[in-house]
C-alpha positions as CSV (number, residue, x, y, z in Angstrom):
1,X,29.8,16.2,-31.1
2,X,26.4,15.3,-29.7
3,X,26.6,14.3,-25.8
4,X,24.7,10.3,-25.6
5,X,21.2,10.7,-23.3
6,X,21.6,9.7,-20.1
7,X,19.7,6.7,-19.0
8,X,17.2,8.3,-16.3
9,X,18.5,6.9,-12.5
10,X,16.6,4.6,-10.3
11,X,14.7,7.3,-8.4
12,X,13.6,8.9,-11.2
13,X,10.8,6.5,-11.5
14,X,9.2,8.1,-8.7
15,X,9.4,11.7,-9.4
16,X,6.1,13.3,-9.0
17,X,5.2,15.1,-12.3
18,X,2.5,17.7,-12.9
19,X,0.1,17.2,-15.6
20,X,-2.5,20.1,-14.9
21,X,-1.0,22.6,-12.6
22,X,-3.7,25.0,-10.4
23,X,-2.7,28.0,-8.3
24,X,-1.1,27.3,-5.4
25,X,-2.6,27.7,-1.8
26,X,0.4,29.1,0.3
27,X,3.4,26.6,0.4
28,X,0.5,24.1,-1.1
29,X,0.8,23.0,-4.4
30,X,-2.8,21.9,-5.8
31,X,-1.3,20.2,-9.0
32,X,-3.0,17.4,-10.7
33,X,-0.4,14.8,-11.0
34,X,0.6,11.6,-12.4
35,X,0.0,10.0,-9.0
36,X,-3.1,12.0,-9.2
37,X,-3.7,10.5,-12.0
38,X,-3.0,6.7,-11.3
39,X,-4.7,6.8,-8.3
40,X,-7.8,7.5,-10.5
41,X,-6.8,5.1,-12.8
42,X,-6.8,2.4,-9.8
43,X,-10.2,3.6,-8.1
44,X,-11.3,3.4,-12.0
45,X,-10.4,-0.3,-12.7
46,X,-11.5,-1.1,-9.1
47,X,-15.5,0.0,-9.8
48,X,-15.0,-1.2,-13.0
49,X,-14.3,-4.8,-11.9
50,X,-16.9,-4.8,-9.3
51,X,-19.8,-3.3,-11.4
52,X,-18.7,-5.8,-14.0
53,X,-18.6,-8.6,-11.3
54,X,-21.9,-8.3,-9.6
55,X,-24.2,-6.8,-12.9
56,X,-25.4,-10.2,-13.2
57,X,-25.6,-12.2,-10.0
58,X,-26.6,-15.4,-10.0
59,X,-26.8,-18.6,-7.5
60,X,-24.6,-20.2,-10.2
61,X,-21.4,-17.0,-10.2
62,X,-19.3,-16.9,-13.0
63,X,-15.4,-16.5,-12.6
64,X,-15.8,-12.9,-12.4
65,X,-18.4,-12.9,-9.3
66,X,-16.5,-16.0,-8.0
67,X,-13.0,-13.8,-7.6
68,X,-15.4,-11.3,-5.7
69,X,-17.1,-13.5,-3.4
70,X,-13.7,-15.1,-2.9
71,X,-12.2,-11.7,-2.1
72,X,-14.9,-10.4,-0.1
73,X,-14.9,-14.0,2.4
74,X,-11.1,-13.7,2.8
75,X,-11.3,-10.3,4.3
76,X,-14.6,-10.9,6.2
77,X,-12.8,-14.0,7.6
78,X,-9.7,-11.6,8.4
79,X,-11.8,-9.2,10.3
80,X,-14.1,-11.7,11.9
81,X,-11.1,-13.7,13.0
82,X,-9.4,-10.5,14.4
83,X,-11.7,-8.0,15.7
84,X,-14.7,-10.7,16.3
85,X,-18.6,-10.5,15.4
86,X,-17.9,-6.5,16.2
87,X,-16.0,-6.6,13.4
88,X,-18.4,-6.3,11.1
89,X,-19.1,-2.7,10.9
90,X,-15.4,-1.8,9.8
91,X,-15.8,-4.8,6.8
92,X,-16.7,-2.0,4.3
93,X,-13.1,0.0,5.3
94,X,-11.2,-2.9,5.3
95,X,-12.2,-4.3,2.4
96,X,-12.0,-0.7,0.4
97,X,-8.0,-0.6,2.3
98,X,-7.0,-3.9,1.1
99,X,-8.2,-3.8,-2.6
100,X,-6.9,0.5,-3.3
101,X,-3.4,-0.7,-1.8
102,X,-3.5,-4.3,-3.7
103,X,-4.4,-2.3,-7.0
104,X,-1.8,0.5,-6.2
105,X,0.9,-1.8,-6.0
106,X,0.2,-3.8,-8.9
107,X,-0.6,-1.2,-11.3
108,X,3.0,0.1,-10.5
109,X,4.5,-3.2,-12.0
110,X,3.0,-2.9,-15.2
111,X,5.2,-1.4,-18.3
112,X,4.3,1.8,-19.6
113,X,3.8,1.9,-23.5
114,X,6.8,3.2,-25.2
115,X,7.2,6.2,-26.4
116,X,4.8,8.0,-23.9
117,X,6.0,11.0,-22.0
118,X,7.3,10.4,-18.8
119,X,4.7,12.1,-16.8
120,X,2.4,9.5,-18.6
121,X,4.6,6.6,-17.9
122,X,2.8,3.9,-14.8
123,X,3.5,5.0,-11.7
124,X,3.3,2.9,-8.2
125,X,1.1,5.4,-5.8
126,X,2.2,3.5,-2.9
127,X,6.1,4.1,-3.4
128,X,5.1,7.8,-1.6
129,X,5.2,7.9,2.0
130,X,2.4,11.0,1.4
131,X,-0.1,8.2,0.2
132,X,0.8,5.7,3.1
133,X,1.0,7.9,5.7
134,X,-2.7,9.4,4.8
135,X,-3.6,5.2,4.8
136,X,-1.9,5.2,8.1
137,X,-3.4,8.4,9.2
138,X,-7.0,7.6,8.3
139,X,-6.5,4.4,9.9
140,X,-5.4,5.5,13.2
141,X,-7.8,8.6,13.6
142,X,-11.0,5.7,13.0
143,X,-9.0,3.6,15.7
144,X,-8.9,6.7,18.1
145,X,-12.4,8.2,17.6
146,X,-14.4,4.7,17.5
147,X,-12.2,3.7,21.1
148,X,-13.2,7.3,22.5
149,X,-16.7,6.5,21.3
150,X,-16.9,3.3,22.7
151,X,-15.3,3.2,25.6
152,X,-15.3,6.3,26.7
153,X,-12.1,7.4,29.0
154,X,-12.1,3.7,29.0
155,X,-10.2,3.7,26.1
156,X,-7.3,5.0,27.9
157,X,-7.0,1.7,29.5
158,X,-5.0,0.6,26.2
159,X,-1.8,2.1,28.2
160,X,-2.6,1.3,31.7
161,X,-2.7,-2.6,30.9
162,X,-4.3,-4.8,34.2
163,X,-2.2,-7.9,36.2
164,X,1.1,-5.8,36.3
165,X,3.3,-5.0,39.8
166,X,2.5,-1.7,40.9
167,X,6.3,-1.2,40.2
168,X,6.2,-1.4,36.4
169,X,3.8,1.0,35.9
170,X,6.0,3.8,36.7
171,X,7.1,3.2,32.9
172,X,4.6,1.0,31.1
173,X,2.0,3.5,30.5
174,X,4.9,5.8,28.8
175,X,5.9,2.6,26.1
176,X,2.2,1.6,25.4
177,X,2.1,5.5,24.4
178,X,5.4,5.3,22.4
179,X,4.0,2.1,21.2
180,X,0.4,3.8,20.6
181,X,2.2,6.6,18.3
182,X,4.8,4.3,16.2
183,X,1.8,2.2,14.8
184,X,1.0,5.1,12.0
185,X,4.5,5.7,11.1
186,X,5.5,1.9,10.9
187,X,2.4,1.1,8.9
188,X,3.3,3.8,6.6
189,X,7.2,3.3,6.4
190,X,6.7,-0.6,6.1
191,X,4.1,-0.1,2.9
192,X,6.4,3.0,1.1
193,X,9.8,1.1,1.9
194,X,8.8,-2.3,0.5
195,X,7.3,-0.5,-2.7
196,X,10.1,1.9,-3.3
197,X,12.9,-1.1,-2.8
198,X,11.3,-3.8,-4.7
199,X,11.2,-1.0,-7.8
200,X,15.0,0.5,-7.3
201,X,16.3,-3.4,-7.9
202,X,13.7,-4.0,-10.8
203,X,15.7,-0.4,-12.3
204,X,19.0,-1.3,-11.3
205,X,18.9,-5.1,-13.2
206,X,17.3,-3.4,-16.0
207,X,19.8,-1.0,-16.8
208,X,22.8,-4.0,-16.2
209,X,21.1,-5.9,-19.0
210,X,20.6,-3.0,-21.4
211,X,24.6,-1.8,-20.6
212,X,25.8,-5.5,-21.5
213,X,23.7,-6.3,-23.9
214,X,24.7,-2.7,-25.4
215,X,28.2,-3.3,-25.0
216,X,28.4,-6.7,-27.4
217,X,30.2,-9.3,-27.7
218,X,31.0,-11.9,-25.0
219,X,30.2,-9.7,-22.2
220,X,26.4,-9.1,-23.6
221,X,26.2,-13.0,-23.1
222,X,26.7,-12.0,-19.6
223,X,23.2,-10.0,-19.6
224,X,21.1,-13.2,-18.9
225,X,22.3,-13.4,-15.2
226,X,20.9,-9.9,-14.8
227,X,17.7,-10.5,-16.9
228,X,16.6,-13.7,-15.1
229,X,17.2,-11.3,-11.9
230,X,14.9,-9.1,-13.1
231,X,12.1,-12.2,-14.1
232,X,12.9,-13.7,-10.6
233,X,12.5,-10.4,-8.8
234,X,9.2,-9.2,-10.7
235,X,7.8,-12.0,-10.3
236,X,8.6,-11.9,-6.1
237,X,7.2,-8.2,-6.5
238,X,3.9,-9.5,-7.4
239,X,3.8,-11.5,-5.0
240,X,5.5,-8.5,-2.5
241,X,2.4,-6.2,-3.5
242,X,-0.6,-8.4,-2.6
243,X,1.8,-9.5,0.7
244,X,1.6,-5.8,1.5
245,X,-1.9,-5.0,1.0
246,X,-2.4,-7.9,3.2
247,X,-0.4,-6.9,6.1
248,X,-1.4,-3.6,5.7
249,X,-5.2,-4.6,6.3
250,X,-4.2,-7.0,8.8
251,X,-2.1,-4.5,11.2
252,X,-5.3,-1.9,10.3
253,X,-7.6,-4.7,12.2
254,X,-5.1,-5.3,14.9
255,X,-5.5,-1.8,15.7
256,X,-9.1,-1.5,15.2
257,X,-9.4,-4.5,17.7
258,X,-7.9,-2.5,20.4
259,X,-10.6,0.4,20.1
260,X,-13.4,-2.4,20.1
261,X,-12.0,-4.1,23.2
262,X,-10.1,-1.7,25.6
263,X,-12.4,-2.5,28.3
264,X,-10.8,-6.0,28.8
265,X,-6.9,-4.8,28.8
């Protein structure tokens, strides 16, 4: 009697697979993997777009050089509107930031061609905390070398905040610090989490419609509550992906505007 396959779980989706393997450094592994390899894809597409964009500028754009210039005003107005005229220098990270995380996430969302291999199968970089948290890391190191840069030991003014009682400084400095050292790990968590959750319900409604549609019947007429699920929740996932990137590069400017002005705290 031949055992049935077992559907793969949820989690499986975000298994890390190697596609070429190299030798180990240590407890390293130096694999080329399928995040490897959709993180290429992504930084691909992305110079891909943009060379096809701007090849042939022109006073009058077409769409492709109007979704560019569109893109490339809404983050200059988010920077300019958050860190001020000072702002400027960081548009090129930013920018970069918000369109690798905006691609990462909806790359994940599309289908993989049947019949592929799983290693092969799409694969949503930004469902790994290892991905955010180097995002976050980066993020914060640029925020602590430019403030140190700028200002000096006058960037330690971030956690000695002016206009307090004497009193509450016995414990304020200690929070801002707290505060200081969350801001990587909540950017990273907040990214990873909303990826990885968003793609566990898309699996879970998936597999109810396959079960009841497989099981026939009356009860397979029951599979359309779970299949408009799925529409309604892919269709808030796009929308979940770009909100991400968004808040992602937002936060990243929030900090960045603390390095640039921690003279005036």
């Amino acid at each position: 009697m031949i055992a049935a396959a077992e559907a793969p779980g949820p989690m499986e989706q975000f298994e890390i697979l190697p596609l070429i393997k190299f030798p180990a450094e240590g407890n390293i592994d130096l694999s080329f993997t399928n995040s490897s390899l959709w993180m290429l894809i992504g930084v691909g597409a992305i110079i891909a777009f943009f060379a096809a964009a701007t090849s042939r500028r022109s006073l009058v754009p077409g769409r492709l050089q109007s979704s560019v210039e569109v893109l490339h005003e809404f983050i200059a107005d988010l920077v300019r509107d958050t860190i001020g005229p000072e702002g400027r220098r960081f548009l090129p990270y930013i920018f970069t930031l918000f369109i690798f995380i905006l691609v990462g996430n909806l790359f994940g969302l599309l289908p993989s061609v049947p019949g592929t291999p799983e290693r092969f199968h799409t694969f949503t970089t930004t469902s790994h905390l290892a991905v955010t948290g180097a995002l976050a890391l980066l993020t914060i190191t640029i925020v602590i070398v430019y403030g140190f840069w700028k200002n000096g030991l006058g960037f330690l003014k971030l956690f000695w905040p002016s206009g307090l009682p004497v009193w509450m400084y016995a414990f304020i400095p200690l929070i801002e610090f707290i505060s200081f050292l969350s801001r990587p790990i909540s950017l990273a968590i907040r990214l990873f989490a909303n990826m990885l959750a968003g793609h566990i319900i898309l699996k879970l409604f998936a597999g109810f419609v396959i079960a009841l549609l497989g099981a026939g019947g009356f009860i397979s007429v029951i599979g359309v509550a779970p299949f408009l699920g799925a529409v309604a929740v892919m269709m808030l996932e796009f929308l979940i992906a770009a909100l991400q990137a968004y808040v992602f590069a937002i936060l990243a400017c929030i900090y960045l505007n603390d390095a640039v002005h921690a003279g005036s705290h």
